[in-house]
N, C-alpha and C positions, 0 to 999 in steps of 0.2 A: 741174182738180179730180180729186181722185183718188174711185173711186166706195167705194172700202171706208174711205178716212180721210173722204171728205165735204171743205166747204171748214175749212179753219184759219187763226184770227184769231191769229198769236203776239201780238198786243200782251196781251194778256187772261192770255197762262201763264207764272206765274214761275217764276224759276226753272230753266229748261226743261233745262239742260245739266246742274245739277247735281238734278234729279228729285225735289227736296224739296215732298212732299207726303205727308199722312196718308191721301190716298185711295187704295184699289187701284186703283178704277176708271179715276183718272186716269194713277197709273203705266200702266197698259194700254193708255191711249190715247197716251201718249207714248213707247211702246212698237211702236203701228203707224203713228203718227208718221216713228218715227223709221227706221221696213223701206220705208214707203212713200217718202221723201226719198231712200234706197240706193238702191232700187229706177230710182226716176227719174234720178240721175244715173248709174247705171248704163246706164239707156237712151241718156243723153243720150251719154256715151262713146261705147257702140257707134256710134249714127247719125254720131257724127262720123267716127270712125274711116272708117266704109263712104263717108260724102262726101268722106274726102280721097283715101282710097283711087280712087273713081270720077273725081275730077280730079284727080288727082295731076300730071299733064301739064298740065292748063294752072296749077297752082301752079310747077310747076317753069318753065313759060316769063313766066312775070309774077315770080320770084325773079331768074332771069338777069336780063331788063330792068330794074329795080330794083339792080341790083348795075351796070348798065351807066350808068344815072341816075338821078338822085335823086327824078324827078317822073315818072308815068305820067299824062297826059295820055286824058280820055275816049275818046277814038277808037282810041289805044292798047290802050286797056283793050276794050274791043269786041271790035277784031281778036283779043285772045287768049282771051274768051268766047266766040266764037261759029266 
């Protein structure tokens, strides 16, 4: 939940993409709608980028093995998280 949009029910707003409504109020709210959804995939990028960034090593060694066989096996997977 976001604290300035609150929760949103899309089932409830028509329309949403093409913004057809006679309210202002509502264009306004589909307005911080729509900064606060930017906002958050915005975040969501960053934090990924910095997770693959900070394993970038053990993607690249669980990419080798996976190019060496087709199954990585639990224990496999283990040894190259920890």
């Amino acid at each position: 939940m976001d604290e300035e949009v609150g929760y949103v029910n899309i089932s409830g707003i028509p329309n949403v993409l093409e913004k057809q409504t006679g309210i202002s109020d509502t264009r306004h709210y589909y307005d911080k709608i729509d900064k606060a959804v930017q906002k958050w995939l915005g975040e969501g990028k960053d934090n990924t980028k910095k997770l693959v960034e900070q394993h970038w090593d053990k993607i690249e060694k669980l990419s080798q093995l996976l190019l060496k066989q087709e199954v990585v096996y639990e224990s496999e997977l283990e040894n190259i998280l920890t």
